[in-house]
Each structure stands twice: as structure tokens, then as C-alpha cells.
N, C-alpha and C positions, 0 to 999 in steps of 0.2 A: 214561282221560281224562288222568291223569297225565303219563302217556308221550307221548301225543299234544300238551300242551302243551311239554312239555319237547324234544320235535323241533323245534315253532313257536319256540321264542326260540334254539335253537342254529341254525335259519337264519336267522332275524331276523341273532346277530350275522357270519356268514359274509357275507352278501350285502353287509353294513356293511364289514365288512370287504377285502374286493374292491371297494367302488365308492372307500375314499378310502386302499388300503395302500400304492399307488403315489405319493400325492402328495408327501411329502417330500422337500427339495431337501436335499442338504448341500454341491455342487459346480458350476462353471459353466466352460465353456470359449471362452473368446470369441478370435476369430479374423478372418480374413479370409472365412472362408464363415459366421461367425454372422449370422443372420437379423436386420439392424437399423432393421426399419419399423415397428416398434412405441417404437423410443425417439425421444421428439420432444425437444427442446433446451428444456431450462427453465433456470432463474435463481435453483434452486436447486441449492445443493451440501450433501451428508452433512455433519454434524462430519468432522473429521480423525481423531478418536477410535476410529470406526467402520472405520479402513482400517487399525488396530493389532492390529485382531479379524480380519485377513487375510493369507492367506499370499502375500504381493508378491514374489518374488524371480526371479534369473536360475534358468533352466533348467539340470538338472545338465550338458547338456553345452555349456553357453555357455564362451566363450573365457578363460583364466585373467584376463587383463586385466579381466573384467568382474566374474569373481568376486573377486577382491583389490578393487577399487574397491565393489563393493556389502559386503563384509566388515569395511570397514577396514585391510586389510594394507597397511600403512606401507612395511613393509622390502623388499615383493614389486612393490609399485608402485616404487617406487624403482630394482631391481633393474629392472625389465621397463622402463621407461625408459631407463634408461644402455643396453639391448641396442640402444634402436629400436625398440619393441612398435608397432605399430597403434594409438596410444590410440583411434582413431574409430572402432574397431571397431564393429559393432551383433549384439546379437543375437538372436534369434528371438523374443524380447520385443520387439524397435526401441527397446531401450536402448541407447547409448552409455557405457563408461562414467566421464564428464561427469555423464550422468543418473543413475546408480545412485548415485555419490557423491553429488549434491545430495538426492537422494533420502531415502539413508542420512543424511546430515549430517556427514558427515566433512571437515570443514571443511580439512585439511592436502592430500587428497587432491583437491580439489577446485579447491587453488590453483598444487599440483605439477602438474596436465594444463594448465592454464592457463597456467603459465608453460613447460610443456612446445610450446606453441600449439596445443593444440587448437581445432576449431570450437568458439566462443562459443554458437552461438545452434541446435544441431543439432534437428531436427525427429521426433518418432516419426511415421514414416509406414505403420506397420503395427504393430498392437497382435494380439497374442497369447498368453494368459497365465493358467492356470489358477488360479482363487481360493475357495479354503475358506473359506465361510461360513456359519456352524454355524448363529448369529444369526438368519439370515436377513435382513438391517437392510440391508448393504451394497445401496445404488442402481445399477444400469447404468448409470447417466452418468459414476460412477467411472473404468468397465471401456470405456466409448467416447466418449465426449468428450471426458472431461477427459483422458485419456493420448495420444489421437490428433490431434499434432499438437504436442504440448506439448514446452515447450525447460524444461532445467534450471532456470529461473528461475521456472516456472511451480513446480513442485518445492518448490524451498526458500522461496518466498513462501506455497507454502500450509504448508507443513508447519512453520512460524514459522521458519527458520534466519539470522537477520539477520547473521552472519558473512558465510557463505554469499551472501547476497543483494547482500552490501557491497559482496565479492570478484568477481562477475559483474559488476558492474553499473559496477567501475572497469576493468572489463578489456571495457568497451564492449558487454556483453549489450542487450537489444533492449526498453526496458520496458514498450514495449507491441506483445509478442510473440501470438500469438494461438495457441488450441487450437483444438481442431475445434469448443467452438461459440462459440469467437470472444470466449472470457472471457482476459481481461489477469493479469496478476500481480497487479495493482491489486488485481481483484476477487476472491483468492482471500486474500488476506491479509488485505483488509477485512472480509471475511467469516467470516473466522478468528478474526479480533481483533486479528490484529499489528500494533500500533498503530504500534511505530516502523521495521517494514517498511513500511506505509504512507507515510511520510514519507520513508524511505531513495528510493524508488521518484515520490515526486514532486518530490523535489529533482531527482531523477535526468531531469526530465521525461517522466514518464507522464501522459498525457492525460485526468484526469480525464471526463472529459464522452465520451471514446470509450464506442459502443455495443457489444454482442457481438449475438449471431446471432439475437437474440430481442428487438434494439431497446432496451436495458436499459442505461442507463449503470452505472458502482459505486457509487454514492449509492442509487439505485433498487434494485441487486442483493444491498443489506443492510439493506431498510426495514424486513423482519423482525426482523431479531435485535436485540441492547440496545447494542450496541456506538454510544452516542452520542458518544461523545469523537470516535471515528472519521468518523462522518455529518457532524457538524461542522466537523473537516480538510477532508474533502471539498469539502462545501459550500463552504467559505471560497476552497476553491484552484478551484473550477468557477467562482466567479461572478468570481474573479480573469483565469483563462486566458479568458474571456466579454468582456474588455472588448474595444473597437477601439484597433487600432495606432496611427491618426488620432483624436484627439480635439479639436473647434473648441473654441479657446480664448477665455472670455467678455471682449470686449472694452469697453475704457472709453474712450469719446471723450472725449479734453481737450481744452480751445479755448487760446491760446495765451495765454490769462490763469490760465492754470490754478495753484494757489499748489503750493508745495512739500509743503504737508501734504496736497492732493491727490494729488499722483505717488506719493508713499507708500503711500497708501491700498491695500490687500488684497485682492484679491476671492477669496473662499473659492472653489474648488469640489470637491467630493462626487464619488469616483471610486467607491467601495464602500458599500453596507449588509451588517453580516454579520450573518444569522441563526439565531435558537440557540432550538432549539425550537417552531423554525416563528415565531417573532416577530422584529420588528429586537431586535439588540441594541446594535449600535454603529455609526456610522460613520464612513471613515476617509477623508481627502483632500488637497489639496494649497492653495495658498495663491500668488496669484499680486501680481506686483506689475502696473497697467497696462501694457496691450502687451508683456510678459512671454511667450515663448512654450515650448512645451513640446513633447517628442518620446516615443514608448513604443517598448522594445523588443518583441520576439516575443509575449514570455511577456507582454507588454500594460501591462510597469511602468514608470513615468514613469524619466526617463534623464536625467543631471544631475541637482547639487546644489539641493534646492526645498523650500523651507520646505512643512511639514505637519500632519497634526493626527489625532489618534484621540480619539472621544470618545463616552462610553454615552447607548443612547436610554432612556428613563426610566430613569435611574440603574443600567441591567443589569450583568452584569456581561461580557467578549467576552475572548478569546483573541489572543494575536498568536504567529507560529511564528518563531523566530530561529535563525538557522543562524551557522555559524564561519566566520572569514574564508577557507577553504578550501571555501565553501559547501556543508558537508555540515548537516546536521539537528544543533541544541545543545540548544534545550529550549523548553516553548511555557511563556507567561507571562499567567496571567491580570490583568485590569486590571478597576478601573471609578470611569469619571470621564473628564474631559477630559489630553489629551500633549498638549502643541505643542512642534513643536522648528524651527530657522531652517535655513538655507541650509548651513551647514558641519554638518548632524548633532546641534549642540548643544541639550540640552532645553532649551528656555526657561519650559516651564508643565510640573507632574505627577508630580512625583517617587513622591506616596503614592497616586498612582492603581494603581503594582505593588503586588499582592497575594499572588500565589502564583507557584510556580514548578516545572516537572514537568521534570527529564531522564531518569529512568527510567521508563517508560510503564506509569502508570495509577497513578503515585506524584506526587501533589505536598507540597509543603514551603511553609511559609509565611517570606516575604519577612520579615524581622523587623531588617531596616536599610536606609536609603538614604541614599546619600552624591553630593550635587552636587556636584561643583570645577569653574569654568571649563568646566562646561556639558556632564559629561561624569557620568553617573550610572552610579556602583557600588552594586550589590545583594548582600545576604549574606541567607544560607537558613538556617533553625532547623539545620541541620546545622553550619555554620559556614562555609561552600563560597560562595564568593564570584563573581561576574558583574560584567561593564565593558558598556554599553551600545555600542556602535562606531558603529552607524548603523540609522536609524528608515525605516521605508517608508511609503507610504501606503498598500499594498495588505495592511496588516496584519501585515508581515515586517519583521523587522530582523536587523543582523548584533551578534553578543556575543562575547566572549570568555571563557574561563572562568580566572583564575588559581590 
């Protein structure tokens, strides 16, 4: 009876054993013949974290160019340049490498192909590339979406390289370049967290409100994660690029008895609500005199000198983003309470309405001086780091300088 049981549980665990000895994955090889009718395009992407736990790199017999550019090697790219190297080389990956440096993050090597003229905007059009993952966490949309199709920008936006992103993006890269399913830079950064990629990349105009392959703008494609500062930016610059280029200007009939303290008269109007947690928080506009008319550029912002006004809806508090007179990104400043400023830029209302003030991202500092002269408001940070206000927008932007 003994024995007889003691047969029954050593093939109990044999048969256990061949029906799941096979199943362990530790490798995957994706290709031009992998099977991809099972991966359907979503709107979500891994952490970046998860592709640290992988073995990414060129093939050992990829062209030396690519392996110094995916390494680091300074002195060898240097070298292979002054011969005339191929930088556009690609390799059996469909890396360029453009892409292995932005990749890698080697920000030197990144600005030497650049100024070498390499293609700015080179596309992987064929992904190939064995990936070790012990994990097993690493997603397939990794391994074929997001690489297939993707330009260096896509790269160094996701993997936070704002050097990198700076240096593409002055040297006329594409920022709203698309992958195979059709997700921007935008939305691999927002998703990320890079907050002041985020910005680099909208000054740059990037399309906030652009869809990818799945109908999904970047506001939408980060409503999971906590990244609210981010959702915010967005939000602000979607409902901004949202207005009409044409706006009917509200007009005031005067009769010809009309007194001069009529012609003065203002008529407010409300070009933005911005919303912070799904509620108004503030709104921002412009300020007309009678038959006063106005014009908007592209980007939908009123054009000419025009008195304005920001000011919080139940006492909230709202964001404004200010860039350097070289219109790059300087730092965003929170307010709450009523601005008004006139016609040349000069605050007329609001000085202690600035509160806070963030140039390193996801760091603010609190305002702890304001100084009006002749209409022109300077701001000092508990650091000691001082700010000149230069010019106010309605759409919630202004230009600063930092001394």
C-alpha cells in the first residue's frame, strides 16, 4: 500500500511537471517576421524604470560609429568624424546613431552629429532587437510601438534628457514627431513627469490637443498617474491653442453726444477660464477701449499692446508660465487675487497677488519681496534670486527676466 501510494504522488508531481516546465520566458526576439496581431495600441506606456531592467543595445556586429555613439566615446566620434564616417548609418536595430546617443544621453555626442548635419528627425523603420527580461514586467509596446517609427526626440523626452531635448529641438527637430502609435514627445514626457521637457517642447510648439492612434490627446494619456502640475500646463496651453484666430470684438455704440468719460469707458472681455482640479480657478482677459479692435496670432494670442487683467475665481489660487525674452521657458508663478496691467505692460493693480515661484521643476520658492517702480514689478525668491516682470499676456503667459 506504501509503495503503491508513493508511485501515485511521484507521478502526480512528473505530469505537474511537464504540463507548466516549459512555460518560463527569460528572452524575446522581436523582428520584422514577429507575430504582431495580438499587440493592439494603448495609451499606456511601462515606467521608464522597467527598460533599465533591459538589455537595449547595438548588436555586436553594428558599425563602429554606432557603437562609440551608444558608449559614449568622445574621442572616437570625434575621430570618425574628421575621416567622414557615415554618421546616418543604421543598424540592424534601425538605430542611427543620432538615436543611440539620445538614447544613451550623451549630450556632447548628440550635439557633435548635429552640428556634423546629421538628419534631425531620422525615423526607425524596422525594429529588431533581442531583450532580456528576467522580470518579466517589460510590455510589448516597448519592443513595437513605441521604437517603430520613433525619432531621437521621442528618446530623450521619454527618458527625461532636457539637454538633449533643448539641443534637437534648436536644431529644428519635429515636436510633434509621431511613433508607430502615433504618441508625440509630449506624451512620453508628460507621462514620465518631465515637467520642464514638457514645457521645453510647448514653447517649441507642440500641439497639445494632437491625438495618437488611439484617439487620446496628452492631457488624457496621463489621467492615470499623479503628475498634476503637468495636467495643469497642459490643460492651460490646450484651452489656450483652442481659442479662434478671429475674435468679434464687443462693441459700444456712442451717439455723437457721447461725453469723454464715456469714450474711456472699458469693456472687459474674458478670453480664458483656467482650470485646476477640474474647477475654474481664474480668469484671464483683455480690456478694450470703445471700437478698440484686436487681432490673434496662430498660437490664438491677442497681438499688440492691450491692457489686461488676471484674476482668481473664488479667491483660488492659478498658475501663469513666463518665458525669457528669447522665448525659451523661465519659470511658472503662482498668483491669487486680481493683476491688471495697461497698454505698455505696466502693472497697474497686483503686486501681492505673486506668491510663489518654481524654476526648477517640482521646486517652488516663496516670493518674499515685490518691488513696483514706474510700473514695472521686480520679484525676489527666499533664495535671494531676483525676477523683472517684462510683459503680461492674457492667455496666462508673460515674458521675465531673471537678474
Amino acid at each position: 500500500m506504501n509503495t503503491q501510494k508513493l508511485f501515485l504522488f511521484i507521478s502526480f508531481f512528473i505530469i505537474v511537471a511537464l504540463l507548466f516546465g516549459g512555460c518560463g520566458k527569460n528572452s524575446t526576439v522581436l523582428g520584422a517576421d514577429t507575430p504582431t496581431a495580438e499587440v493592439k495600441p494603448t495609451a499606456t506606456l511601462p515606467p521608464s524604470d522597467l527598460l533599465s531592467e533591459s538589455v537595449i543595445e547595438p548588436s555586436p556586429d553594428s558599425p563602429e560609429v554606432i557603437w562609440a555613439a551608444f558608449q559614449g566615446d568622445q574621442a572616437l566620434i570625434d575621430q570618425l568624424l574628421i575621416e567622414g564616417v557615415d554618421a546616418e548609418v543604421t543598424d540592424d536595430r534601425g538605430f542611427t546613431p543620432l538615436h543611440w546617443a539620445a538614447w544613451q544621453g550623451h549630450d556632447s555626442i548628440v550635439s557633435d552629429l548635429l552640428e556634423y548635419g546629421v538628419n534631425i528627425d531620422p525615423k526607425i523603420t524596422t525594429f529588431t532587437m533581442e531583450v532580456s527580461d528576467p522580470s518579466g514586467t517589460l510590455s510589448p509596446l516597448v519592443d513595437t510601438g513605441f521604437f517603430y517609427n520613433a525619432h531621437p526626440l521621442h528618446f530623450a523626452a521619454f527618458r527625461g534628457y532636457s539637454n538633449i531635448v533643448n539641443d534637437l529641438l534648436d536644431h529644428g527637430a519635429d515636436p510633434d514627431s509621431e511613433n508607430g502609435y502615433g504618441d508625440r514627445p509630449i506624451f512620453l514626457a508628460a507621462y514620465e513627469g518631465h515637467y520642464d521637457i514638457v514645457e521645453f517642447l510647448l514653447a517649441a510648439g507642440a500641439d497639445v490637443n494632437a491625438m495618437n492612434n488611439d484617439g487620446v490627446t496628452a492631457l488624457e494619456f496621463i489621467a492615470n498617474t499623479d503628475h498634476e502640475d503637468i495636467m495643469q500646463l497642459l490643460e492651460q496651453h490646450s484651452k489656450a491653442q483652442t481659442l479662434p484666430t478671429e475674435t468679434p470684438i464687443p462693441s459700444t455704440e456712442t451717439s455723437q453726444h457721447t461725453t469723454d468719460t464715456q469714450e474711456t469707458e472699458m469693456t472687459e472681455m474674458t478670453l480664458q477660464v483656467q482650470s485646476q482640479g477640474g474647477s475654474p480657478a481664474a480668469e484671464g482677459g483683455i480690456t478694450l477701449s470703445p471700437g478698440e479692435s484686436i487681432s490673434f496670432d496662430a498660437a490664438g494670442r491677442p497681438e499688440g499692446g492691450l491692457a489686461g487683467f488676471w484674476r482668481s475665481i473664488d479667491d483660488a489660487k492659478y498658475t501663469v508660465l513666463f518665458l525669457d525674452q528669447d522665448g525659451q521657458v523661465l519659470a511658472l508663478v503662482e498668483l491669487q487675487g486680481l493683476v491688471r496691467w495697461d497698454k505698455e505692460s505696466n502693472l497697474v493693480e497686483g503686486e501681492g497677488s505673486f506668491l510663489r515661484i518654481q524654476v526648477e521643476s517640482g521646486v517652488w520658492l516663496d516670493i518674499v519681496d515685490r518691488n513696483l517702480n514706474n510700473g514695472q514689478l521686480s520679484l525676489t525668491d527666499e533664495n535671494g534670486d531676483q525676477y523683472v516682470v517684462m510683459e503680461f499676456g492674457a492667455l496666462f503667459e508673460g515674458i521675465m527676466t531673471r537678474k
